[in-house]
LUMLO-168821 format. One record per residue (C-alpha): x, y, z. Coordinates in steps of 0.05 Angstrom, whole numbers, padded with zeros to 5 digits, always signed. Each point is the difference from the previous one (the first is absolute). Example, Ala and Ser with C-alpha at 12.3 -4.5 7.8 and 13.67 -1.06 7.14 Angstrom:
# LUMLO-168821
+00246-00090+00156
+00027+00069-00013
# end
This chain:
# LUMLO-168821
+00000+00000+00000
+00054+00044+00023
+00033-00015-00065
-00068+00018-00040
+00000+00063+00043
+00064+00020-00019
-00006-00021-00074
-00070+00045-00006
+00037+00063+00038
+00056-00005-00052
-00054-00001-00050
-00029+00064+00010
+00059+00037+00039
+00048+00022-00051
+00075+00004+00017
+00027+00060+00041
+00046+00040-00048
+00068+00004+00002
+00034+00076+00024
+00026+00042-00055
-00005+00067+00041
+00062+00028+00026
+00032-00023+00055
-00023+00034+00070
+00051+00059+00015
+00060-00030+00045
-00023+00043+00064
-00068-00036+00005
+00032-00069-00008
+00048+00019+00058
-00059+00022+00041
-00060-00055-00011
+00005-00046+00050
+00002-00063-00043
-00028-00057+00031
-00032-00064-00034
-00075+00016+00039
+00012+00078-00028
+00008-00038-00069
-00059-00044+00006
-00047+00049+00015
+00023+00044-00052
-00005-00061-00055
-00070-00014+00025
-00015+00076-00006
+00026-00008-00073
-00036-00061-00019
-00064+00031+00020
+00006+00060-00039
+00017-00035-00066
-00058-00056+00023
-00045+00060-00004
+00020+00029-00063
-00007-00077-00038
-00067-00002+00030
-00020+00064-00029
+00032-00015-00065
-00034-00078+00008
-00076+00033+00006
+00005+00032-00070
+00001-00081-00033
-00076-00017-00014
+00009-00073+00026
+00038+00023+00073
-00048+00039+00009
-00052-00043-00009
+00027-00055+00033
+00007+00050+00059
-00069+00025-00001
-00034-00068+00016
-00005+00005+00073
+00002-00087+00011
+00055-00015-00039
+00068-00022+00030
+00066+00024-00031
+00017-00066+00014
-00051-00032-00047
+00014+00052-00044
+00069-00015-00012
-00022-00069-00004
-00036+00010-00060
+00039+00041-00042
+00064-00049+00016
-00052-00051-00032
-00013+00039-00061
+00063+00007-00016
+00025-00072+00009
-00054-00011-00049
+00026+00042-00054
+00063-00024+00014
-00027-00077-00018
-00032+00041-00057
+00053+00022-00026
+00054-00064+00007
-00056-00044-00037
-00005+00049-00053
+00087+00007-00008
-00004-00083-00004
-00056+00004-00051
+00052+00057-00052
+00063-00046+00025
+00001-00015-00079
-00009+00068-00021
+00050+00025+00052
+00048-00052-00026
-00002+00026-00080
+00003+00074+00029
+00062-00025+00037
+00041-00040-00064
-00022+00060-00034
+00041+00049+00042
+00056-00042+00008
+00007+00006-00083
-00008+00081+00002
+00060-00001+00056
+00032-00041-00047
-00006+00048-00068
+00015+00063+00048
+00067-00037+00015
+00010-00012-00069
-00015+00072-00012
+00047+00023+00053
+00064-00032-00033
-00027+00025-00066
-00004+00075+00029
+00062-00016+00044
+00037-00015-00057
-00024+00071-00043
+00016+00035+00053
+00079-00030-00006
+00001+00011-00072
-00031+00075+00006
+00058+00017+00049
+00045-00025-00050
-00036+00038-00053
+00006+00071+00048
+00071-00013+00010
+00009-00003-00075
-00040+00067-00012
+00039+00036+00048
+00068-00025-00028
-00023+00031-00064
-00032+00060+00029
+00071+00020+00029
+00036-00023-00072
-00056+00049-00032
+00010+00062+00051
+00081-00014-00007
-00009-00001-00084
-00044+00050+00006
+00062+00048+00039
+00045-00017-00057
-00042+00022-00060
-00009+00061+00036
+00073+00018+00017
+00016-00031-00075
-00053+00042-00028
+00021+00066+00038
+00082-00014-00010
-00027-00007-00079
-00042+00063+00006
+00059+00044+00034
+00056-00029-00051
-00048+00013-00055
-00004+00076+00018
+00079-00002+00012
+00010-00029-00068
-00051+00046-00037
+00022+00065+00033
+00073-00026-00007
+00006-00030-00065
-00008+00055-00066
-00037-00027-00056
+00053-00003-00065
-00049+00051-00042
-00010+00057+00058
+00076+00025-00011
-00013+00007-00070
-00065+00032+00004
+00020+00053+00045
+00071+00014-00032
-00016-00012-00073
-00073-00012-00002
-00057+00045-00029
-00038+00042+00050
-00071-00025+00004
-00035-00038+00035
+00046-00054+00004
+00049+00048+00023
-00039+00020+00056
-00011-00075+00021
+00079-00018+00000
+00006+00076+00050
-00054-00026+00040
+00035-00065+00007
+00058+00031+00021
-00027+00053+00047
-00025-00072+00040
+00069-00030-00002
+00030+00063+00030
-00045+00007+00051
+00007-00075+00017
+00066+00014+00014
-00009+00055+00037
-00062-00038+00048
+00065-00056+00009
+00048+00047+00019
-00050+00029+00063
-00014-00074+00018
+00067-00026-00006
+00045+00053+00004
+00062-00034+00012
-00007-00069-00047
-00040+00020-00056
+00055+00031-00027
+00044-00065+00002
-00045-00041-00043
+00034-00008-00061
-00060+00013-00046
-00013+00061+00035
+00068+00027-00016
-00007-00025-00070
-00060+00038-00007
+00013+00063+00034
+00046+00034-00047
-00037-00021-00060
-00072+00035+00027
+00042+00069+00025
+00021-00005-00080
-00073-00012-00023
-00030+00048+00046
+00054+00057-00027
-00017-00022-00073
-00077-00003+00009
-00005+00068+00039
+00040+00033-00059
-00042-00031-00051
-00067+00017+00034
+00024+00069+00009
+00018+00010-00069
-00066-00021-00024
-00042+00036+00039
+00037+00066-00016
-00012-00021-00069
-00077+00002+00008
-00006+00052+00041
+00043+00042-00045
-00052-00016-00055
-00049+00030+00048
+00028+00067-00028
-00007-00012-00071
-00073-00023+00004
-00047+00026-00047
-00058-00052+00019
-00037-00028+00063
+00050-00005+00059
-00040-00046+00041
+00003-00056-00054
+00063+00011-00008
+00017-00009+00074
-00049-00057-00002
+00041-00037-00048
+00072+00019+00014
+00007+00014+00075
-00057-00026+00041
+00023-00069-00023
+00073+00002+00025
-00019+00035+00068
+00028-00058+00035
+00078+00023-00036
-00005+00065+00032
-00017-00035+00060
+00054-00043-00002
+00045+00068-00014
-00033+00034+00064
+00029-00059+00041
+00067-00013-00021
+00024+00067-00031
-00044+00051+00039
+00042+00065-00031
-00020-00035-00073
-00073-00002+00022
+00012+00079+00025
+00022+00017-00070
-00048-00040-00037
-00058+00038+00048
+00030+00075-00020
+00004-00021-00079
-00073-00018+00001
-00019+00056+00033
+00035+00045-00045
-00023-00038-00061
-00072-00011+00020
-00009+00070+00026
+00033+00028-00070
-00053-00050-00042
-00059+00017+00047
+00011+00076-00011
+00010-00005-00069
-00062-00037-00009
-00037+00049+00044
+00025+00057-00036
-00024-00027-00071
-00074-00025+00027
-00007+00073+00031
+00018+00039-00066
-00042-00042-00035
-00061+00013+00045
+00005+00080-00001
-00014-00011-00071
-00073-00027+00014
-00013+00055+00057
-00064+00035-00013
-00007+00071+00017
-00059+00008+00047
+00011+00069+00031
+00044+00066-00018
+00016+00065+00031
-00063+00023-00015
-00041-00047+00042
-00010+00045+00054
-00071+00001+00037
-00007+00074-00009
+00042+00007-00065
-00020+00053-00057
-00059-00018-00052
+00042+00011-00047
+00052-00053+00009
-00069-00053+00003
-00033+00029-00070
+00002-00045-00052
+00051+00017-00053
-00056+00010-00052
-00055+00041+00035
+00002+00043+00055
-00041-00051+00042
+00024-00036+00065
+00025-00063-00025
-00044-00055+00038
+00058-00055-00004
+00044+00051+00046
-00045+00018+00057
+00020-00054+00056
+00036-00059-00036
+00062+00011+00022
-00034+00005+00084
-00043-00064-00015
+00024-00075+00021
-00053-00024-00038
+00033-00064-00041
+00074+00015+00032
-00023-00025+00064
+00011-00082-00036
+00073+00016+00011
-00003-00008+00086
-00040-00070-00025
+00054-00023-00037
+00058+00022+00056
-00043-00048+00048
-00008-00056-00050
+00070+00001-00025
-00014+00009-00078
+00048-00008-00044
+00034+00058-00024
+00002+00036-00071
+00027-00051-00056
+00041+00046-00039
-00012-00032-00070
-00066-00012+00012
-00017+00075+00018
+00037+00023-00063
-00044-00061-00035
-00057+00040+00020
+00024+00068+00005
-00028+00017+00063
+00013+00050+00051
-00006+00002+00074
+00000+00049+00051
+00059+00010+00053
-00027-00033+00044
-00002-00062-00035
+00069+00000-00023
+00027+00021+00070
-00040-00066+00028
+00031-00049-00057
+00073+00030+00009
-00022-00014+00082
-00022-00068-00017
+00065-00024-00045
+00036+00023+00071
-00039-00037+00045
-00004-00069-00042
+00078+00013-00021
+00015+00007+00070
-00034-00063+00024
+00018-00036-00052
+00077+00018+00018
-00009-00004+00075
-00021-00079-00014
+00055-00012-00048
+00051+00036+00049
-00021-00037+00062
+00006-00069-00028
+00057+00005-00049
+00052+00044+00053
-00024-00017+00071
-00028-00071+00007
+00054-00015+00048
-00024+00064+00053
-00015-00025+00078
-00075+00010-00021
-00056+00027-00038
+00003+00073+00031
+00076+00001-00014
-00007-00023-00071
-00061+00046-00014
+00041+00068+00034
+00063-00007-00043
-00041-00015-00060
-00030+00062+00012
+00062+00036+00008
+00036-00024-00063
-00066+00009-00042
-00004+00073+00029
+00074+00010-00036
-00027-00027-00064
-00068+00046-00011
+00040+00063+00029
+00007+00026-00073
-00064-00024-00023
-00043+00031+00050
+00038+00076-00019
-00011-00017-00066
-00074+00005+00020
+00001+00049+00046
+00032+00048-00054
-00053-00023-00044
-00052+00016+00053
+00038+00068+00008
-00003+00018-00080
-00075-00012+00006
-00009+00044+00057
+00029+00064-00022
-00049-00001-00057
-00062-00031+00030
-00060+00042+00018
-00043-00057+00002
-00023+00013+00074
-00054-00072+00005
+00059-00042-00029
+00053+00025+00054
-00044-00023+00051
-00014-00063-00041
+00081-00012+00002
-00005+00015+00075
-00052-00060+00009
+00041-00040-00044
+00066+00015+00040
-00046-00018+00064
-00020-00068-00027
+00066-00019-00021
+00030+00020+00071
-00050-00046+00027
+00007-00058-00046
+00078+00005+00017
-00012-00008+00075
-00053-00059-00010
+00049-00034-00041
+00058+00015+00050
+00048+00029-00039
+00032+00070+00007
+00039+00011-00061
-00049+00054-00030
-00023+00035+00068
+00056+00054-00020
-00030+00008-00069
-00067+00014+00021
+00031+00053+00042
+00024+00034-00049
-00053-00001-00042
-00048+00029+00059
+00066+00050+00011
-00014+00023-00071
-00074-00004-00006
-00011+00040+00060
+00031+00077-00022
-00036-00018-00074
-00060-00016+00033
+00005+00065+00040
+00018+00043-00061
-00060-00022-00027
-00046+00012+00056
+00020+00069+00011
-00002+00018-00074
-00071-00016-00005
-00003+00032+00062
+00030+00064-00029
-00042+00002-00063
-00067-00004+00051
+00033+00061+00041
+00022+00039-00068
-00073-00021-00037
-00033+00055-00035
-00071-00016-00024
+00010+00049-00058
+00052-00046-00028
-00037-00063+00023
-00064+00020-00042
-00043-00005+00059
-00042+00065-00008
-00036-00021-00067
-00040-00052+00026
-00020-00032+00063
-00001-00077-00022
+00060-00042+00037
+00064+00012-00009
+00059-00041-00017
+00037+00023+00061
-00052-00031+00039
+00008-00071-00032
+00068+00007+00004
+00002+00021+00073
-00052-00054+00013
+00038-00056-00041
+00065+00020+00034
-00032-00002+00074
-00025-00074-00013
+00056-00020-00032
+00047+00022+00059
-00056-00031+00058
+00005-00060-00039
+00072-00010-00001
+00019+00033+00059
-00045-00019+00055
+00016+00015+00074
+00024-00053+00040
-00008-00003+00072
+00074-00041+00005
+00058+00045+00004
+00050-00055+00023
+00066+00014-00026
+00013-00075-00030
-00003+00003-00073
-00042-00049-00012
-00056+00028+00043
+00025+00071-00027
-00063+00006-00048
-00005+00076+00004
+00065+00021-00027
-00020+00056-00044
-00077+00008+00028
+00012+00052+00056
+00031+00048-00054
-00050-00016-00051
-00065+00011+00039
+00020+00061+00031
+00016+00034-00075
-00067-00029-00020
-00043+00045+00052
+00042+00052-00013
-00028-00008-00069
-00065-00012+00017
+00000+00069+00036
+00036+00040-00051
-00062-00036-00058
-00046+00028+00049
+00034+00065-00012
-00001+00006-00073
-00073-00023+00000
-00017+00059+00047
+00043+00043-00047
-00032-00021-00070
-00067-00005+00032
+00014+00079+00017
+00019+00019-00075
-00072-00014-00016
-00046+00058-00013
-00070-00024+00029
+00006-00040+00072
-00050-00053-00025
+00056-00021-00050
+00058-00003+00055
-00051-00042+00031
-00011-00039-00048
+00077-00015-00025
+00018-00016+00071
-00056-00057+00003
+00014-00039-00060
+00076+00002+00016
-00006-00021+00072
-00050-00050-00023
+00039-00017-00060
+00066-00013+00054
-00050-00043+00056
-00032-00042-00066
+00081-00021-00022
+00018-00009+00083
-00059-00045+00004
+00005-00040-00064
+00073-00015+00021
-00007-00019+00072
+00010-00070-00012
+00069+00014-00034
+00019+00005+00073
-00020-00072+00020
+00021-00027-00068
+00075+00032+00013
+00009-00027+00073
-00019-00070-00029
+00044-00001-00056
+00064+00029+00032
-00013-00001+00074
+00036-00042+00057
-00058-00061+00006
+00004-00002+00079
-00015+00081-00007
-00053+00000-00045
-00063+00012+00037
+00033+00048+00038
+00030+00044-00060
-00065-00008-00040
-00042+00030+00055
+00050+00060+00007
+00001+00009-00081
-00072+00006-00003
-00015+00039+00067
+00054+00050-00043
-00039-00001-00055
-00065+00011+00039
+00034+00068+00036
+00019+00024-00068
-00081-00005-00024
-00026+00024+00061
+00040+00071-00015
-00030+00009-00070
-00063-00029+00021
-00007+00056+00048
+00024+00055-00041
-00047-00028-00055
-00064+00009+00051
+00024+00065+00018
+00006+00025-00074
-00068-00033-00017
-00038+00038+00056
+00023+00058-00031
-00028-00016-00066
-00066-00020+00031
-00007+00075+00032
+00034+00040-00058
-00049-00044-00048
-00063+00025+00040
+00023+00059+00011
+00002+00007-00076
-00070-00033-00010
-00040+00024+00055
+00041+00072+00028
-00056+00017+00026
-00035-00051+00042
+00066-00023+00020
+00014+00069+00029
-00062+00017+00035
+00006-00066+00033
+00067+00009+00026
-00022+00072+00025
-00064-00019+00027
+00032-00056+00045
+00054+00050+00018
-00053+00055+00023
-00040-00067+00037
+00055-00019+00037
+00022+00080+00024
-00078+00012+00020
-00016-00059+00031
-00068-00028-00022
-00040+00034-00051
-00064-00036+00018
-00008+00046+00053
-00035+00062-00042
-00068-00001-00031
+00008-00012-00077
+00067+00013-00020
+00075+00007+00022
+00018+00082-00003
+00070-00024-00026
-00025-00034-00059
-00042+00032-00049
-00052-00038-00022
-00006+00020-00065
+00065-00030-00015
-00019-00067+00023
-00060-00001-00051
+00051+00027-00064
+00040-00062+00022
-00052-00051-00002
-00030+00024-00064
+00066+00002-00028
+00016-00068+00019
-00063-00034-00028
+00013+00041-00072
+00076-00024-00003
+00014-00059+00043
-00012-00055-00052
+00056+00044-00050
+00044+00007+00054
+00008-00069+00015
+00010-00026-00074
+00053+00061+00004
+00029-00030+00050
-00004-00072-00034
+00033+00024-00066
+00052+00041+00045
+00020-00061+00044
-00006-00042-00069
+00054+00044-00035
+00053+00018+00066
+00010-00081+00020
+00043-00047-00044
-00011-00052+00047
-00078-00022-00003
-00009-00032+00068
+00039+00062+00037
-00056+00043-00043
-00057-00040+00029
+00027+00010+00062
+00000+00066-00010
-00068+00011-00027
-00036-00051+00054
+00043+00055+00051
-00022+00072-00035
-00075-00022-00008
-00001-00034+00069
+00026+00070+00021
-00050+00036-00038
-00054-00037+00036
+00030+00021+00072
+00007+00068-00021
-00076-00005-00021
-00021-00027+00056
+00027+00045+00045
-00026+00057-00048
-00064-00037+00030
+00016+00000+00069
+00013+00073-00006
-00073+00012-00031
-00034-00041+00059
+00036+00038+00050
-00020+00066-00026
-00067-00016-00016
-00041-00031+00043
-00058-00018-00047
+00003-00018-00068
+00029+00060-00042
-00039+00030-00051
+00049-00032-00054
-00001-00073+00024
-00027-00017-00062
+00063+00019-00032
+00049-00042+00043
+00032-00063-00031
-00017-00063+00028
+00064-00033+00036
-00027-00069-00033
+00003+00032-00067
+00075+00021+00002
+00012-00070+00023
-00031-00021-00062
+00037+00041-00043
+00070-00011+00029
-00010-00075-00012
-00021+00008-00069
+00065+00034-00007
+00037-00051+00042
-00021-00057-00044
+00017+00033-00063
+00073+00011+00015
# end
């Protein structure tokens, strides 16, 4: 029973875990009283804790705890049964393993011949395995006879490399010695020079490296007296050549660039070879081309300039003066003003193409093909074609200098500033020879618009100069402004003379009061000179931004003008008998001047655009035409001032009377204060005057107003300034009228016994705008 007991507890009790905690600190251990009753009592304490916690975890199986939960059923018994059960399925399961004993047999032999193929298979991959190390061993034998071949190809292939320079640079080919010694100079020439330029600097790169041994070699002291030979020989021979072609450059009656082309630009690399090895050579080589290019430039210059004064077309003489005698402007056949001579020579009109071909860089005049055509040009022109040959020459020669004498500078800014230098030398003579040609041109010209054509031209080529970076010109174009400026002056002040000395007698103003030519001339002058010399609101000094040069000077002679025009208008206006005739020459000429300044206020945007700085455009545009705007708003005033007066002195003339008695009655109102203030009638103004005035008004106003049509009809070239006119004497008429009406109402305060004779306001109205219409 006992042993039942014991076999049930052990059934149920699981077995007390083993300690994995730490060990108890060492001072506790030295203090617990350790006895074996201590240590029973504390095993039995442990055993019922974990007892408890298998009992808690034993309620959560469904069987335990029904087991547990019938009240009259032993553990005993219990255990009884289940130790029953399960020597049943033991039984259960031995019968069933003796019943598969075949089965289990088979599965058994069956294993036992798998063990046997995986041995089998073991030697087999035991024995790969042997062969494979072999197999590595192999590849990395060969890997290291690969990397070690590999080394020697390299070092072969380098030593072959290295000797093969050595032997190149050292060794002369047999047909170079001939070739520069005895050989034609071309291109093969320049090949065999080339080849021996390498070999000298080869040995010249050995000596640095090796500056002790190199020398020792013995093909290196074979070779080194036969290249200081060769490079004498060569330098001599390329020398002599190219002082040959260059020399021709003197002699040349055709194009010098083609000639260049072909004979120098090809062989650049022999002066090159010169510039290294015989530097004083290359010096003289550089001075003989300068002397011979500059003397074939200059001569060429010279011949293309003669031939161009012989297509120069006379636009202006000494006579084009703004206030210059009628006589000298009659036609040679009648004693009429000749029409072709009144303001030509002030007008751009076509001449203005010229700043369009500056900015496009036209060609110049083809001298054949102008004598083809027998044409002519004005100076302008020919001054811009002889400018253009400069400018192209120049560039042309900077290129060709640059590349052919300093390929060998430090760098691009060092070859581009001696190139400018040494192509300075060579156009020294050619530029005087334009400046004198300029200079010739000057002391004859008169031609005021084409000096200030030259001056825009001058401009746009100092601009174009600076945009292309080159300063060879920049002292040519100031001496040409050095020369235009005191002509330009001259010019100025003699118009401005013959304005101060102008004698309307002599100018045929006092025969008739229709425009005169002074006027278009003045007014094609002014435009001309807004146009091409517009204020600038830049006065830097740089050059390029310096677009002003002559403009200060320029503008300031201009309003002198304008003021001393005014001043021979008010002079030939008095020569006039009747004031209505003053009057009326003073309006058509001041209308005749504002008509021209308008018409050619776009010149002033058209000039900026053609010849202008582009990044200043806007600005110099809006300053030209804010010039051109003052200039109209001074005539356009003294043009309503002179028109007022013909409005009054036209009334007066049509209507004396009414006008008067208006003027006086207001007069007398405005002294006496209000004239309403007395019974009938004013005792300042008589009354019987007031009726004579409206009687005479409704006999006569309908004549006086076609009077005053065929009047304004006759006086006024210009059509729209007369119907300006007329719309501002007959709206004047009506005011005066009206206030004639005012005048009535205040003195009478009923209707006067001669209202049936008063005109209708509506009625005038009607008339004026039959007249209106008709003009």
């Amino acid at each position: 029973k006992s042993t039942e007991d014991s076999t049930a507890r052990t059934s149920f009790i699981s077995p007390m875990p083993s300690w994995n905690g730490p060990p108890p600190p060492p001072d506790v251990i030295e203090d617990s009283p350790i006895t074996p009753g201590f240590l029973k009592k504390k095993s039995v304490e442990v055993v019922c804790l974990e007892l408890g916690a298998d009992l808690e975890e034993l309620e959560k199986d469904e069987h335990i705890r029904g087991a547990l939960e019938q009240g009259g059923v032993m553990v005993q018994e219990f255990a009884k049964q289940v130790e029953a059960e399960l020597r049943q399925v033991e039984s259960s399961s031995v019968r069933e393993y003796v019943q598969q004993s075949s089965q289990v047999l088979d599965l058994h032999n069956e294993m036992q011949k798998c063990d046997g193929i995986l041995a089998k298979m073991q030697e087999m991959l035991l024995g790969f395995d042997a062969d494979l190390g072999a197999v590595s061993a192999e590849i990395r034998e060969l890997q290291f006879e690969s990397r070690r071949m590999r080394t020697k190809l390299k070092n072969r292939v380098s030593a072959e490399s290295k000797l093969r320079t050595f032997l190149d640079n050292a060794a002369m080919s047999p047909t170079t010695p001939n070739t520069i010694c005895e050989g034609e100079i071309d291109q093969g020439f320049v090949k065999a020079v080339a080849a021996l330029d390498a070999q000298i600097l080869f040995l010249k790169q050995g000596q640095q490296r090796e500056p002790r041994r190199f020398y020792k070699y013995a093909s290196v002291q074979e070779l080194g007296p036969l290249i200081d030979k060769l490079k004498t020989k060569a330098c001599a021979r390329s020398r002599e050549y190219l002082v040959d072609k260059m020399g021709h450059l003197r002699k040349l009656q055709t194009n010098v660039e083609l000639f260049r082309e072909k004979h120098l630009t090809k062989f650049a690399s022999l002066y090159e070879f010169v510039d290294k090895h015989s530097p004083r050579a290359a010096l003289e080589l550089r001075e003989f081309y300068v002397e011979s290019m500059a003397r074939a430039l200059h001569t060429l210059f010279r011949s293309y300039y003669t031939a161009l004064v012989k297509f120069d077309l006379e636009v202006a003489n000494k006579h084009d003066l703004v206030c210059v005698q009628e006589a000298a402007v009659r036609s040679t056949f009648t004693t009429r003003v000749s029409l072709a001579k009144r303001g030509d020579a002030f007008s751009l009109g076509d001449r203005l193409q010229v700043l369009k071909k500056i900015k496009i860089a036209a060609p110049p005049i083809i001298i054949h093909v102008a004598q083809a055509e027998n044409m002519h040009f004005p100076f302008e022109e020919l001054f811009r074609s002889a400018v253009r040959h400069l400018l192209d020459a120049v560039q042309a020669e900077t290129d060709f200098v640059s590349v052919f004498f300093f390929s060998n500078a430090k760098n691009s800014h060092d070859q581009y500033e001696r190139a400018i230098a040494l192509v300075s030398r060579v156009f020294g003579k050619s530029a005087s020879a334009a400046l004198e040609q300029l200079e010739n041109k000057l002391f004859q010209c008169h031609d005021l618009v084409g000096l200030g054509l030259v001056a825009k031209i001058v401009a746009a080529g100092r601009q174009e100069i600076f945009t292309r970076g080159s300063t060879v010109l920049l002292p040519f174009f100031d001496h040409c402004d050095a020369l235009l400026r005191p002509r330009l002056s001259n010019l100025l002040n003699a118009n401005l003379e013959s304005a101060r000395r102008a004698d309307p007698i002599k100018l045929g103003i006092s025969s008739s009061v229709s425009p005169h030519y002074i006027a278009r001339r003045f007014a094609e002058l002014s435009a001309s000179m807004a146009a091409l010399f517009p204020p600038s609101n830049d006065q830097a000094s740089d050059q390029k931004q310096n677009y002003d040069i002559h403009g200060n000077h320029v503008r300031s002679s201009m309003a002198q003008l304008r003021s001393e025009i005014v001043a021979v208008m008010d002079r030939a206006a008095r020569s006039f008998d009747h004031p209505s005739e003053a009057t009326v020459f003073l309006v058509n000429n001041f209308d005749n001047i504002l008509t021209i300044l308008r018409e050619r206020r776009s010149l002033a945007s058209l000039v900026v655009k053609t010849s202008g700085i582009p990044e200043k455009q806007p600005a110099l545009e809006q300053a030209a035409l804010a010039h051109f705007d003052k200039d109209i708003a001074f005539f356009d005033r003294r043009l309503a001032q002179f028109r007022d007066n013909f409005v009054e002195i036209e009334l007066d003339t049509c209507f004396p009377k009414l006008i008067a008695f208006v003027k006086r009655a207001e007069a007398t109102t405005d002294g006496s204060g209000d004239s309403s203030s007395t019974n009938n009638s004013n005792p300042d103004i008589d009354l019987r005057h007031i009726q004579q005035h409206v009687r005479d008004f409704a006999a006569s106003w309908k004549q006086a107003i076609e009077k005053v049509y065929r009047d304004v009809l006759a006086s006024f070239a210009n059509f729209v300034n007369g119907m300006e006119i007329l719309k501002q004497v007959l709206t004047q008429l009506l005011l005066y009228y009206t206030r004639f009406q005012e005048i009535i109402k205040r003195v009478y305060r009923r209707p006067p016994p001669f209202a049936n004779d008063i005109v209708a306001t509506k009625d005038i109205l009607a008339e004026i705008k039959k007249y209106v219409r008709s003009f």
